[in-house]
N, C-alpha and C positions, 0 to 999 in steps of 0.2 A: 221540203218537209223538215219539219223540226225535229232536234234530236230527244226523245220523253227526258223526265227532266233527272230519275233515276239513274241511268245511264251515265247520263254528263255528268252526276256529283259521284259514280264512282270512279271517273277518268280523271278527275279533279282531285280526288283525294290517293290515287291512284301516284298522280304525277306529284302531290304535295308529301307522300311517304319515301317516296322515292330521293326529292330533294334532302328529307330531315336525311335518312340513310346517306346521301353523300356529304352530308354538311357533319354527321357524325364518323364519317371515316376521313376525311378530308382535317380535322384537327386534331387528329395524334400526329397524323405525315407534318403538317406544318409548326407544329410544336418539336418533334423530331429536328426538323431542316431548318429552323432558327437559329438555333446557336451556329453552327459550322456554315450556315449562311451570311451571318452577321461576322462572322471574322473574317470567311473571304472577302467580304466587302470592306470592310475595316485595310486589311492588307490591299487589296486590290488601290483602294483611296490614298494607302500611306505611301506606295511604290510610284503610282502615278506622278505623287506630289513631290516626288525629289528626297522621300526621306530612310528609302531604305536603296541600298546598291543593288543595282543586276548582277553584278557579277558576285553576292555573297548571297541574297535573297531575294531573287527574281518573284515578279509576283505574280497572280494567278493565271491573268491572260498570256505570257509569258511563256510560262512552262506549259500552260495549254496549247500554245504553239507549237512549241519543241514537241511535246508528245503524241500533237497530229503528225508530225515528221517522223519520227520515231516508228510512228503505228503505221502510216499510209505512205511517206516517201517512198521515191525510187532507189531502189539496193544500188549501191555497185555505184551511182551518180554523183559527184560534187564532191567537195570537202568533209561531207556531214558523214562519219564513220557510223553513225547510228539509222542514218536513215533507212526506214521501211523493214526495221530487224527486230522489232518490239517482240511480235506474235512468234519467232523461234526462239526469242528467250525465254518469254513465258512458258512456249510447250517443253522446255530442255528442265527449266524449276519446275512445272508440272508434274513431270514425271518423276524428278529427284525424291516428289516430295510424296506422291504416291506409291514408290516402291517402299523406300524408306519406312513411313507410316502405315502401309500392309505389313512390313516385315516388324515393327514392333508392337501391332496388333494380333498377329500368328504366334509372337513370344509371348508378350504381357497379360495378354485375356486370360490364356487357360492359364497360365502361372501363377499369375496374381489370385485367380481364384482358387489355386491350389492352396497357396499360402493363407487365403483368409479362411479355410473350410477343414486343413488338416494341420494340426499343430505339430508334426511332425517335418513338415515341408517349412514350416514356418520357424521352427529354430533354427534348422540346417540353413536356409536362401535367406531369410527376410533380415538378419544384422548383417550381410553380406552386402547386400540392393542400399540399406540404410546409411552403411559408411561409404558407400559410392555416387549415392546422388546427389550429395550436395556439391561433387566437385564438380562445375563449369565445363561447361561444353567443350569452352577456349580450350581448355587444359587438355582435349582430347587431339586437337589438330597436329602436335607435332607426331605424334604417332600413329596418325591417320593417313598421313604423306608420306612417314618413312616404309609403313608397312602397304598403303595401295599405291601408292606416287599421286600425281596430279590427273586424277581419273575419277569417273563419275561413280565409282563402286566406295571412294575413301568417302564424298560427301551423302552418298546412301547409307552410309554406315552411322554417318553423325546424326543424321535426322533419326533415324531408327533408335539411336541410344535417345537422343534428346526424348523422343514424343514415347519412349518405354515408360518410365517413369512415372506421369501421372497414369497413364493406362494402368502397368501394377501397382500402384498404389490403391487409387481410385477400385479396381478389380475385389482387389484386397477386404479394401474394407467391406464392400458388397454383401461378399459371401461371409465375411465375418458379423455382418446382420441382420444374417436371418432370420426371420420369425422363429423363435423354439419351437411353438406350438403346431407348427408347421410339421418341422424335422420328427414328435414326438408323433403326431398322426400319423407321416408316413411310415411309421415304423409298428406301430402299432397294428395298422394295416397291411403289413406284413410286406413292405418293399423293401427291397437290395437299396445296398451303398451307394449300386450302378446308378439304379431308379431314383432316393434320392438326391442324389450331385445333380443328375441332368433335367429333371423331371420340378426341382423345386430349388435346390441351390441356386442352380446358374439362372433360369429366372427371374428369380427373386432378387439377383443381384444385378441386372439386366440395368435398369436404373442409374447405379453407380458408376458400370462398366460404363454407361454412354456419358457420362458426366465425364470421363478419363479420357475417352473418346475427343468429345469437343475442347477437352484442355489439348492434347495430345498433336488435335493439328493446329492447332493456334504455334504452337512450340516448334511444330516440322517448318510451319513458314519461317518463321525467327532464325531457323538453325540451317535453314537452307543458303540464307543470304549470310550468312556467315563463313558457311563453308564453300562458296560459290566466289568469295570474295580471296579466299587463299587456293582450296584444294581443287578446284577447276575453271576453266578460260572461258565458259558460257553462262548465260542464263541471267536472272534479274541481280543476283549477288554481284557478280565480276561486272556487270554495266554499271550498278551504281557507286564500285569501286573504280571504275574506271574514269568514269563521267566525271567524278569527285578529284582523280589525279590531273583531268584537262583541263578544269576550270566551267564544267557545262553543269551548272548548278539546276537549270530549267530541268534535264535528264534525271537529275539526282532527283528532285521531286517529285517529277512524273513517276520515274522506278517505285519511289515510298508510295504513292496514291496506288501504282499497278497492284504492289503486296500486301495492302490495306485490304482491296478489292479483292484480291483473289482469295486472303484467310478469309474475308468475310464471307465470299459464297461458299468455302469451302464448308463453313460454320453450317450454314444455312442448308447443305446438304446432308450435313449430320444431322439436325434436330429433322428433318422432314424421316430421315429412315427413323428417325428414333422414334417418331408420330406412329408410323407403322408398325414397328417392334412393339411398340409399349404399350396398344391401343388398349388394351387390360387395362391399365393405370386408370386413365382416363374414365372408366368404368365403375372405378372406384374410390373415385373422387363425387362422384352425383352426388 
């Protein structure tokens, strides 16, 4: 029996929408993975050919190797100090990097939006936060070790200051742009300070706060391997300072690509709450 011929030209145009649709989503990814594909290849060609050292710039097959050992060797086996011990560094910086950036989240949010909403919190705190941020993380380690030692609560502490910072800032500003027209309705209509702080301020500044947000762990990753490299003996910081002291340049690489990838999704799970939080926005933007 024949298929009527209705049918088969909607299966036909069916499977030709379907084609356009992956041939339009298929050239932003390949436009994306061109450049960082064209250099690994470039390097991969130059290392092959005798023109860059192993042991200063291993190239990408290389340290691909070293990082399957890393990730999937057997602990405890051979020569290889690294072997099969990737995944409890990553979980030991994981968590550095999530107490840390909860705890300058539970500070910076409500604070920052204190200081951008009452000008009264804002003379008092905000030339205080001003003359302290620009001073360098580095600058914090020596008294990070003298006051916690070499313990996972000194390099909690540095993340939490590092990733404070844009949070109050960013916060700051938020609440300090609030629609007026906003503030002058709710008052008009008869609402408390209570009603509008929570009800229209912090809302409204919702926006900015997650903008401080996605800065804030970009900086906890930064400040993690920093602190990880002086004020404590685990995790991806103390590997890639260690790797760096044996000469396992392949480790060093793979460590930077692990910390690449983890701020990355860490990124990517901020913007997905923030999709959620903010689905208002989007609303009014049609």
């Amino acid at each position: 029996m024949t298929m009527p011929a209705p049918t088969a030209n909607l299966k036909v145009a069916g499977a030709t929408n379907f084609l356009m649709a992956v041939r339009r989503s298929a050239r932003p990814l390949l436009q994306t993975l061109a450049l960082p594909l064209s250099v690994l290849a470039i390097w991969e060609i130059a290392g092959r050919a005798g023109l860059l050292s192993e042991a200063i710039l291993p190239w990408p097959s290389l340290a691909l190797e070293g990082w399957y050992t890393w990730a999937f060797g057997p602990i405890g086996i051979g020569l290889n100090a690294y072997s099969g011990t990737w995944l409890s560094n990553v979980i030991n910086s994981a968590q550095r990097v999530f107490l840390g950036y909860a705890l300058a989240i539970c500070v910076g949010v409500p604070l920052g939006t204190l200081i951008g909403w009452n000008h009264t919190v804002a003379r008092v705190v905000d030339p205080t936060l001003q003359g302290l941020r620009p001073v360098p993380i580095t600058a914090w380690l020596p008294f990070s070790i003298a006051l916690f030692g070499v313990h996972d609560f000194g390099a909690i502490s540095l993340i939490a200051l590092g990733s404070f910072y844009p949070i109050v800032v960013n916060s700051a500003h938020g609440a300090r742009d609030v629609n007026k027209n906003l503030i002058r309705a709710t008052l008009m209509l008869g609402g408390t300070h209570r009603q509008l702080f929570f009800r229209v301020v912090f809302p409204s500044a919702l926006p900015a706060i997650c903008t401080g947000l996605r800065l804030g762990i970009g900086v906890a990753w930064t400040v993690v391997i920093v602190a990880e490299m002086v004020a404590v003996k685990s995790g991806l910081g103390y590997v890639l300072w260690d790797a760096y002291y044996v000469g396992r340049m392949d480790i060093v690489i793979a460590d930077m690509v692990s910390i690449g990838l983890l701020g990355f999704l860490s990124d990517r799970v901020i913007i997905m709450i923030e999709g959620r939080i903010l689905g208002w926005k989007k609303l009014q933007q049609v």
